[in-house]
C-alpha positions in Angstrom: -14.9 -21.3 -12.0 -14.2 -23.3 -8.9 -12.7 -23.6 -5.7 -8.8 -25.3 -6.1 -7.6 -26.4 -2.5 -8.6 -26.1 0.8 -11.6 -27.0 2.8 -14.2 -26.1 -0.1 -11.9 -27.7 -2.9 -13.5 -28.7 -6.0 -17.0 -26.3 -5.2 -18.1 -24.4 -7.9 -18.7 -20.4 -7.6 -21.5 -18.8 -9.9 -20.1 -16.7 -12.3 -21.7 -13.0 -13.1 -24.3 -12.7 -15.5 -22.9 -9.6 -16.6 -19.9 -8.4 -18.6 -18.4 -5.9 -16.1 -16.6 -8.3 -13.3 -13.3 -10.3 -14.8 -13.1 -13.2 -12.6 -9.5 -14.6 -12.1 -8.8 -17.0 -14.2 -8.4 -20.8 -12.6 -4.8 -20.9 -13.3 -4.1 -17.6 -13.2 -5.4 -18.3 -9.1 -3.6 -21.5 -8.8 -0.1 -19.6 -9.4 -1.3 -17.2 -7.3 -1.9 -19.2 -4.6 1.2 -21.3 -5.0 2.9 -18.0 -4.6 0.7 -17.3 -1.3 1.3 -21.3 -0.5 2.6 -20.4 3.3 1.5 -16.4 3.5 -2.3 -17.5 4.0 -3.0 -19.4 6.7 -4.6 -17.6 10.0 -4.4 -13.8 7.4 -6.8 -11.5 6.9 -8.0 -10.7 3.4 -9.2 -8.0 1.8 -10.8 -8.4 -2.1 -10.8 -5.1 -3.4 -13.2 -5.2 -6.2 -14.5 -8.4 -5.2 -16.8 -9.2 -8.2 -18.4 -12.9 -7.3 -15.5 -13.8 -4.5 -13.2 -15.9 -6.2 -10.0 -14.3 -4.6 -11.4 -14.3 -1.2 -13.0 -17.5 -1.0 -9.8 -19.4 -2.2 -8.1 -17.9 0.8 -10.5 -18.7 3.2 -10.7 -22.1 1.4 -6.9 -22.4 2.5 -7.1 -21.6 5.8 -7.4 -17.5 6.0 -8.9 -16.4 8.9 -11.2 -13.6 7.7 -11.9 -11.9 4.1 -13.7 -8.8 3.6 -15.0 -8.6 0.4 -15.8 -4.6 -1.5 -18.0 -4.4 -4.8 -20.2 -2.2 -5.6 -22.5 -4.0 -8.0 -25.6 -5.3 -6.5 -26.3 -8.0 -8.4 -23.1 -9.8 -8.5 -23.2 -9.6 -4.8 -25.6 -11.3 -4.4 -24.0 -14.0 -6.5 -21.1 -13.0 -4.5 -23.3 -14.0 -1.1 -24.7 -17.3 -2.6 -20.6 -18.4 -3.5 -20.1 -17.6 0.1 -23.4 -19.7 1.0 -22.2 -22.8 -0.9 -18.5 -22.7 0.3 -19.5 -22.6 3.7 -17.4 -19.0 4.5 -20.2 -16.8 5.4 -19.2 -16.4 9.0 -15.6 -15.7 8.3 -16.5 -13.1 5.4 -17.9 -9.5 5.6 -19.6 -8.1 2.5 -19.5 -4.5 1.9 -21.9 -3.4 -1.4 -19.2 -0.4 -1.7 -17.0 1.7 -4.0 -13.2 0.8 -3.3 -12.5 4.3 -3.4 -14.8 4.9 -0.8 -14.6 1.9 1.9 -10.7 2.7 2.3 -10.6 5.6 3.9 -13.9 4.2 5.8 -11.1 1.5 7.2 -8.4 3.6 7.1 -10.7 5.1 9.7 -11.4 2.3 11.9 -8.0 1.2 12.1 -8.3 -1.6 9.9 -5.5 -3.8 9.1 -5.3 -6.5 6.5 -2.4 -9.3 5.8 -3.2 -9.8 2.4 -5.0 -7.1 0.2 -5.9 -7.9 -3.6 -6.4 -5.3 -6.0 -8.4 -6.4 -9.6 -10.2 -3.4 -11.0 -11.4 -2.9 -14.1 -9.3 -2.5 -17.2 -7.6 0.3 -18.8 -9.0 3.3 -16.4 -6.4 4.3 -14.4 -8.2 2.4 -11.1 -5.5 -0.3 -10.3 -2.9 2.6 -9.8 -5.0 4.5 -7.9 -6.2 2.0 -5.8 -2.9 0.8 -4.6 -2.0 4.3 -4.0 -5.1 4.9 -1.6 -4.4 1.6 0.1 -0.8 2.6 0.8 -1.5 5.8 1.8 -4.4 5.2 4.3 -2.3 2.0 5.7 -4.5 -0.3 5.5 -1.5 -3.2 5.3 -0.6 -5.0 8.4 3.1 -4.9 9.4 4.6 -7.4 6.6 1.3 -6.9 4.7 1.5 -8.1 1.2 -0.1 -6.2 -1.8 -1.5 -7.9 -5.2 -2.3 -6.0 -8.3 -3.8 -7.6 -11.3 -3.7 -5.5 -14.2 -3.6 -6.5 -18.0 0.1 -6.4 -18.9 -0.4 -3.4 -21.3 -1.1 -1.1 -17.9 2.2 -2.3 -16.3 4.0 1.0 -17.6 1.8 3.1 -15.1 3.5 1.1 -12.0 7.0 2.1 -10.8 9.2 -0.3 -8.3 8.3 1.6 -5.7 4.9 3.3 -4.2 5.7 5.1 -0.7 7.1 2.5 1.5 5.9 -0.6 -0.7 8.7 -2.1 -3.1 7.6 -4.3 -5.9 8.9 -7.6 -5.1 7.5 -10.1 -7.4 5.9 -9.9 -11.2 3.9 -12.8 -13.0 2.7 -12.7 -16.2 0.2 -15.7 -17.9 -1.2 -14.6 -20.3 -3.4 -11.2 -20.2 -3.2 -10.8 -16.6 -0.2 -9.9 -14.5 0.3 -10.1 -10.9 2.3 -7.0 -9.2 3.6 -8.0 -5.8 4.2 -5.2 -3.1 5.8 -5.6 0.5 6.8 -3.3 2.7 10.2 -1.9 1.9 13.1 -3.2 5.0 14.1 -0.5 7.1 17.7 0.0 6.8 19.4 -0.1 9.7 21.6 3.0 10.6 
């Protein structure tokens, strides 16, 4: 696993010693981020189940402004820490050793806002949907705030075209991960 583009291009991340983190793919974050291509620079991220950083730290790489990074396994955050370390983002990135499901309403509470938010929970227990839900709901999605699930295609029957004011405007699939793209519904004008 390594850093594609940007200022830290070509760095390696550590990857978890553990089985329970799925990190992205390398192309699976190159299309990604040739999707993002224009969307990132000056943003604010936020890597929902961050795992070791690989999300995050390619946005910063890129020219993000800030990432805050959420996992709730100790030891990968401290892998997490040392990517951070190595790529040279520790001062743009805030590390919170948290459950998802718990730091939302935390920022829901302190107004926080975030450009682009990235969703990867674990497989096949319900967590992606609910996730996304709980972000919409607690708004944490800055006006024109862009909203990436990545689920294994066999959970894309739980997601519907629309969650609250969030349409589904883009789907990827390579492989066994799939990217779900929400934006903000357009007001219609009256």
């Amino acid at each position: 696993m390594r850093v594609i583009a940007g200022a830290a291009k070509g760095k390696r991340l550590k990857s978890p010693v553990s089985d329970t983190t799925r990190p992205i793919m390398d192309r699976v974050k190159t299309a990604l981020f040739d999707i993002l291509a224009f969307r990132i620079a000056e943003k604010t991220v936020l890597d929902l189940f961050a795992g070791v950083g690989s999300v995050g730290i390619e946005a910063l790489s890129r020219g993000a402004s800030h990432a805050v990074f959420i996992e709730m396994n100790l030891p990968i955050i401290r892998v997490l820490r040392e990517n951070l370390a190595n790529t040279g983002f520790t001062a743009q990135a805030a590390v919170h050793h948290s459950d998802a499901f718990a730091y939302i309403p935390r920022a829901a509470a302190a107004r926080a806002k975030f450009d682009i938010i990235y969703i990867a929970p674990p497989q096949y227990k319900g967590m992606a949907q609910r996730a996304l839900r709980a972000v919409i709901e607690n708004h944490l999605a800055a006006p024109g705030g862009l909203l990436i699930v990545q689920i294994h295609p066999r959970e894309r029957s739980e997601f519907t075209q629309q969650f609250a004011n969030f349409t589904l405007t883009d789907e990827r699939t390579y492989g066994s991960t799939s990217l779900l793209f929400y934006s903000e519904a357009a007001l219609e004008s009256v």
